[in-house]
Backbone bond lengths (Angstrom), bond angles and torsions (degrees), N, CA, C in turn:
res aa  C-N    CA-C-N  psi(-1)  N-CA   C-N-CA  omega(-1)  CA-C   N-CA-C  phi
1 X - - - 1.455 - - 1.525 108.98 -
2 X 1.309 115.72 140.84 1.412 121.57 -173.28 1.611 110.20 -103.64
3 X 1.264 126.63 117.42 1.532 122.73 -174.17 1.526 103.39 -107.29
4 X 1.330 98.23 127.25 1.356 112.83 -172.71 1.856 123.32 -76.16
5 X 1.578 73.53 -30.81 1.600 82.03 -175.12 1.457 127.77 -143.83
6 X 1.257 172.46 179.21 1.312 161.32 138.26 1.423 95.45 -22.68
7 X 1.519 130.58 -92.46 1.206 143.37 -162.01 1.589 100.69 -31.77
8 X 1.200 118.39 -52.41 1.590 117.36 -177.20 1.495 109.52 -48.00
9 X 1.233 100.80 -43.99 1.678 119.87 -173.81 1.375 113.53 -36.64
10 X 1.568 89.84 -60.53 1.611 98.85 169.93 1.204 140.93 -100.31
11 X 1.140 118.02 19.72 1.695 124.65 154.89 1.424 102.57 -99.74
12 X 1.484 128.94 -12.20 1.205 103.08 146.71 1.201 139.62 -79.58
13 X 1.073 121.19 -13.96 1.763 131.98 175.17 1.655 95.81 -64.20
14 X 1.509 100.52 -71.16 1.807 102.73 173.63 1.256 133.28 -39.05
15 X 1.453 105.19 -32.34 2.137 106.33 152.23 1.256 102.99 -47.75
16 X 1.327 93.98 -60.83 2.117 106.29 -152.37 1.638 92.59 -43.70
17 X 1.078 109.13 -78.81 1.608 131.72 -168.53 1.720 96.19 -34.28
18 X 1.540 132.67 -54.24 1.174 144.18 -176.38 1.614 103.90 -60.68
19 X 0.966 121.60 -53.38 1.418 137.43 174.61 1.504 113.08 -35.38
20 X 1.541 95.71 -77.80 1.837 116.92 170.24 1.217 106.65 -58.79
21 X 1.240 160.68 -4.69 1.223 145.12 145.92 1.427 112.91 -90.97
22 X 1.522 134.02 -21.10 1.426 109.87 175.45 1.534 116.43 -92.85
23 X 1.508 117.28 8.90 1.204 127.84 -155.26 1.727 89.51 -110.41
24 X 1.462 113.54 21.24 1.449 105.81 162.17 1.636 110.80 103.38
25 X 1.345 123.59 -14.79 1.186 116.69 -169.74 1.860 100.54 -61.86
26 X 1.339 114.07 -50.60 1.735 104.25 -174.24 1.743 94.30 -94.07
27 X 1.136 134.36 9.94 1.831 111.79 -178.07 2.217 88.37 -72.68
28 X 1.124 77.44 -159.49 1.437 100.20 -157.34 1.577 94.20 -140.52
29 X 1.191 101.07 142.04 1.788 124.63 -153.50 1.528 103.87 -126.59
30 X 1.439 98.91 165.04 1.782 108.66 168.95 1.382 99.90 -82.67
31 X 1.532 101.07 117.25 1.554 105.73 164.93 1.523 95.10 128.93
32 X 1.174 125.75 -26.35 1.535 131.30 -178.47 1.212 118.63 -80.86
33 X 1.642 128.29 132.51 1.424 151.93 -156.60 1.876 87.12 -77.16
34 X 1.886 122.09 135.14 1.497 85.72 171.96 1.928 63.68 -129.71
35 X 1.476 114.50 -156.60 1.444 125.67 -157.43 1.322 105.34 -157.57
36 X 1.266 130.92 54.28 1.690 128.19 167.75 1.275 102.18 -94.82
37 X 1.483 135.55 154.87 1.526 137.06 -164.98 1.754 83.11 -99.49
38 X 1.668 88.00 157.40 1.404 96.56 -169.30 1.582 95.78 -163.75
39 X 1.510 147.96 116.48 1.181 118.48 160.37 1.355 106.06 76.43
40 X 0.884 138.27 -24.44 1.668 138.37 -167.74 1.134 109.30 99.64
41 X 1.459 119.77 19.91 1.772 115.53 165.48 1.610 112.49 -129.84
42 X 1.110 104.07 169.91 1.352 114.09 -178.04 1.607 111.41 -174.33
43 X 1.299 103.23 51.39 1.540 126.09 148.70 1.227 97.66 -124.78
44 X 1.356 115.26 150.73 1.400 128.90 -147.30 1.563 118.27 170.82
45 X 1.850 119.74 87.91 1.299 131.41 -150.43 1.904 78.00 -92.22
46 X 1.438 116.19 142.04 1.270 138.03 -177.90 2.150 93.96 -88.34
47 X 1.371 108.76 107.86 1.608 105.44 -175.66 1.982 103.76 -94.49
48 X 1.423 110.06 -27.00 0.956 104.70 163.66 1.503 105.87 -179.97
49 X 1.760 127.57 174.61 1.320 132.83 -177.92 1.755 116.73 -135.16
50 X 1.622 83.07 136.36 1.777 72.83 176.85 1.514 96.88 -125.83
51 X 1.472 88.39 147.79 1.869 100.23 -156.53 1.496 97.73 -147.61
52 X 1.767 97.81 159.97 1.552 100.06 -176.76 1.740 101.73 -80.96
53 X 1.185 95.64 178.93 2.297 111.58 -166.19 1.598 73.80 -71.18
54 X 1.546 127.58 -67.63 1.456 120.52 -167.44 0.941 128.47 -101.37
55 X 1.436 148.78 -163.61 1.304 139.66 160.22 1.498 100.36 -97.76
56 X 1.839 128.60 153.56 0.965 114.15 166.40 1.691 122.35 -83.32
57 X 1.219 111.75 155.89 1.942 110.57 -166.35 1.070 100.85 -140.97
58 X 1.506 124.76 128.59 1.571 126.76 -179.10 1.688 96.69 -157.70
59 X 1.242 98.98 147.23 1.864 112.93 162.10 1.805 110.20 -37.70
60 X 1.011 118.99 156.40 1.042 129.17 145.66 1.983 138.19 -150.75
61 X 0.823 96.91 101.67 1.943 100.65 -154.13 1.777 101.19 -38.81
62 X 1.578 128.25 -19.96 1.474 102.33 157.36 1.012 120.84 -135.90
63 X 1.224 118.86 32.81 1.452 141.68 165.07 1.618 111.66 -84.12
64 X 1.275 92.12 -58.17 1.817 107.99 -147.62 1.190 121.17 101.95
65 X 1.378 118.02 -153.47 1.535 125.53 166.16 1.178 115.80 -75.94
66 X 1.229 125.50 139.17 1.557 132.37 -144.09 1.374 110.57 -160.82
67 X 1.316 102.34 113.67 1.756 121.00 -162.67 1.721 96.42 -111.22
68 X 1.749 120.29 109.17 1.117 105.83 -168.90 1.880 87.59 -125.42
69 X 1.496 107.10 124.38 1.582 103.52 -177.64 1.895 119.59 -110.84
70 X 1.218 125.71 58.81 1.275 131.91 160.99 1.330 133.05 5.91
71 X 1.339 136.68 95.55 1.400 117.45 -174.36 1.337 124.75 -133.81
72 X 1.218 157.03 131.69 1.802 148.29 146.10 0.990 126.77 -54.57
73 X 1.420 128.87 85.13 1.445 126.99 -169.41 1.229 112.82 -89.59
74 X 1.721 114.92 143.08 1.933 97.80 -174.68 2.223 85.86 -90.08
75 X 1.375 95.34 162.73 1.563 99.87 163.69 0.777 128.38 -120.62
76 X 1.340 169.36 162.21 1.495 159.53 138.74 1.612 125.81 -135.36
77 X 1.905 88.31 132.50 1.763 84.66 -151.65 1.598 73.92 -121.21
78 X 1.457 124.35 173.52 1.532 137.35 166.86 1.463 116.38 -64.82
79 X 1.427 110.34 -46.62 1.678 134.36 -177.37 1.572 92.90 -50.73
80 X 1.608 119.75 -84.64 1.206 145.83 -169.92 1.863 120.77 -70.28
81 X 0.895 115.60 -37.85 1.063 122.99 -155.14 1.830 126.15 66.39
82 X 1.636 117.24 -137.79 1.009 120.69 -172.58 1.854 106.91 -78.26
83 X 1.523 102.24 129.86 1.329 99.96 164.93 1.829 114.36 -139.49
84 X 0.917 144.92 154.18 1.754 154.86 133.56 1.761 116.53 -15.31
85 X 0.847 140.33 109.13 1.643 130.02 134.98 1.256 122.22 -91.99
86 X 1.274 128.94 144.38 0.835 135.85 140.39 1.761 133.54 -102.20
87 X 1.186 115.27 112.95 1.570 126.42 -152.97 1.439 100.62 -144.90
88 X 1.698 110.62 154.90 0.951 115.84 173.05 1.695 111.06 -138.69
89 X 1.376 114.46 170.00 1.731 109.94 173.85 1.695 85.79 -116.56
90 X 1.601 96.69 168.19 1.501 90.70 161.05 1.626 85.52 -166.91
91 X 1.197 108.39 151.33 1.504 130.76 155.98 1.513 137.90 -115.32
92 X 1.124 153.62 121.73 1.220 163.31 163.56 1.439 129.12 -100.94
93 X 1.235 111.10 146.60 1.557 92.98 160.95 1.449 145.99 -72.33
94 X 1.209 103.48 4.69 1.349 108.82 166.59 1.835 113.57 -71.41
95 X 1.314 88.89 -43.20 2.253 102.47 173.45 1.628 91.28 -69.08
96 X 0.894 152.11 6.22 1.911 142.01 176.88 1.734 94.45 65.75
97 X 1.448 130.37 51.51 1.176 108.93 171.46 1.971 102.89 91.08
98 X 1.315 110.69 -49.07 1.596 117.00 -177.11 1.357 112.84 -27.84
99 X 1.457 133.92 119.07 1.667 139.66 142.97 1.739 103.92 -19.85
100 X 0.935 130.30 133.38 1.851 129.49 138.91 1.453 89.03 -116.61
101 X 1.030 99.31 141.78 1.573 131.00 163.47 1.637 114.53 -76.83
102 X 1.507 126.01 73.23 1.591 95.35 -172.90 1.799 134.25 -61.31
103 X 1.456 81.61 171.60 1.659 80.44 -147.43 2.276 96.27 -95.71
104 X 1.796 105.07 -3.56 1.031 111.19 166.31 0.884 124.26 -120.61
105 X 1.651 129.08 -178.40 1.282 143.53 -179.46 1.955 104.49 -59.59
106 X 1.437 88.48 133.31 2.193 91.68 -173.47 1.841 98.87 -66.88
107 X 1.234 85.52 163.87 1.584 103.53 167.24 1.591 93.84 -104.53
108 X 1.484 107.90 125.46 1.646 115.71 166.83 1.577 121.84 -131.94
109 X 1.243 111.37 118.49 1.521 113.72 177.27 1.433 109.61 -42.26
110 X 1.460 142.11 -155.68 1.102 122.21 -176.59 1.944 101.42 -119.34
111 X 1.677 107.86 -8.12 1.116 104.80 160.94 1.069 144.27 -83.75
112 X 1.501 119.07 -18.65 1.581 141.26 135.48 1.448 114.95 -30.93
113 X 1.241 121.17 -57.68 0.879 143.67 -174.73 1.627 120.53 -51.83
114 X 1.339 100.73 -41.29 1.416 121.73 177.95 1.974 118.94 -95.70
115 X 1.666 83.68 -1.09 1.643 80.41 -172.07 1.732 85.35 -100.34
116 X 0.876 131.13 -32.20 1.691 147.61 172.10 1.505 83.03 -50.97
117 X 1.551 135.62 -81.01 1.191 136.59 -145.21 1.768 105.59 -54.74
118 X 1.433 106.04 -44.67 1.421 126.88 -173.37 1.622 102.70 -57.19
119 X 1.322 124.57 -59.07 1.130 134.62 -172.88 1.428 109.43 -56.63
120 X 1.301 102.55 -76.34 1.487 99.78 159.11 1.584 143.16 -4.01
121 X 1.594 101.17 -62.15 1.558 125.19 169.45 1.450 122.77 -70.21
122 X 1.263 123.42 -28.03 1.554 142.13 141.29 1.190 115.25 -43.58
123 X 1.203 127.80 -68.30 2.073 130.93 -172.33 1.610 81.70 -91.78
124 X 1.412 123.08 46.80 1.922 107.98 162.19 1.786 112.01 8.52
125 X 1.346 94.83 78.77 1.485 107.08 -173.76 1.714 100.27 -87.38
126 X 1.506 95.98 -47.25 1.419 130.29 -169.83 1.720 107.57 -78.33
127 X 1.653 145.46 142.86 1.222 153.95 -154.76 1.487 92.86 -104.42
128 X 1.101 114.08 153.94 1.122 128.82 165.52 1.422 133.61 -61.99
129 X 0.875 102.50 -32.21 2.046 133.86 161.41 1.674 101.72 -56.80
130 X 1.550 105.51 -47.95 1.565 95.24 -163.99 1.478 109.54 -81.28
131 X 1.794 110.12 -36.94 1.779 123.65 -169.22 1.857 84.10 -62.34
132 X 1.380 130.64 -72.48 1.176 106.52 -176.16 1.796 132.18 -46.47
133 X 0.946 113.91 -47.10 1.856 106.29 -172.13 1.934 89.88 -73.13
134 X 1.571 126.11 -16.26 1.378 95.31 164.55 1.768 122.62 -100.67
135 X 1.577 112.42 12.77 1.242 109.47 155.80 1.663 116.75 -79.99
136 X 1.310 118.36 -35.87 1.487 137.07 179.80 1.482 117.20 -53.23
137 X 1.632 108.65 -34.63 1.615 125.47 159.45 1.101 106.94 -49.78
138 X 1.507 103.91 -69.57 1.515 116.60 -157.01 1.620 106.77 -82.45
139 X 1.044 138.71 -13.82 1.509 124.26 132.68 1.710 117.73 -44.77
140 X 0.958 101.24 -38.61 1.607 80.94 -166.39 1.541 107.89 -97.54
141 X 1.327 118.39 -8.14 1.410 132.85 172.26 1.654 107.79 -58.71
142 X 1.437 97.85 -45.00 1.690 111.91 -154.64 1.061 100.74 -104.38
143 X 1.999 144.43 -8.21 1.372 140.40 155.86 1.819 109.96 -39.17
C-alpha cells in the first residue's frame, strides 16, 4: 500500500488497531470466566455463544461508524447453574475502533433477534423443555 501522506498514515494504523480488536482479540469465548451479578454471583464460565455471521454497521451522525455485535451467551456458575445473557459489544469511532462491552440489555429489531434465536437452536443453547413449550405457543399463536 502506498501512503500518500502522514494523515493516511494514521487512519491506517486506526483500521489496523480497529481491526485487531474486533477480530476477537478482547470478545469473550467458550471457556472464558465473564462477571455480571446475577443471584448473588458473578463468576460465570462462558459454555457457549450464539451470534450473528456479522456484526451490524451503520452511520451514525454522533457516533460515526458504529459496529454493534449482539449476542446470547449460555453461563454456568456452581451457585446457580445454567442461565441466558443477553449482551452486546459495540464499537464506534468515537472509542478509536475500541470494543465496550455493554453494560445493558441490547436493543434488537425482531430480525436480529431471530437470527440470535436460530443460532442458538443449532449449538442447542436452548433445553428441550424450553424449544417445546415455545413451539406449543407458537402453535397456538399461528392457528
Amino acid at each position: 500500500m502506498i501512503v500518500k501522506s502522514g494523515i493516511d498514515l494514521i487512519e491506517v494504523e486506526r483500521i489496523k488497531r480497529a481491526v485487531d480488536r474486533w477480530n476477537g482479540k478482547f470478545m469473550k469465548k467458550v471457556g472464558d470466566m465473564v462477571h455480571p451479578w446475577y443471584k448473588g454471583n458473578h463468576e460465570w464460565e462462558v459454555k457457549d455463544i450464539a451470534e450473528l455471521k456479522q456484526p451490524i454497521e451503520y452511520p451514525d451522525s454522533e457516533q460515526g461508524e458504529v459496529r454493534y455485535d449482539p449476542k446470547i451467551m449460555l453461563l454456568e456458575s456452581k451457585k446457580v447453574g445454567k442461565v441466558l445473557w443477553f449482551t452486546y459489544w459495540i464499537a464506534t469511532d468515537k472509542t478509536t475502533g475500541k470494543l465496550k462491552w455493554g453494560q445493558g440489555p441490547p436493543m434488537l429489531e425482531e430480525r436480529v433477534l431471530l437470527e440470535l434465536i436460530k443460532d442458538a437452536i443449532k449449538k442447542k443453547i436452548f433445553s428441550k423443555a424450553f424449544l417445546e413449550g415455545l413451539n406449543n405457543e407458537l402453535k397456538t399463536v399461528l392457528r
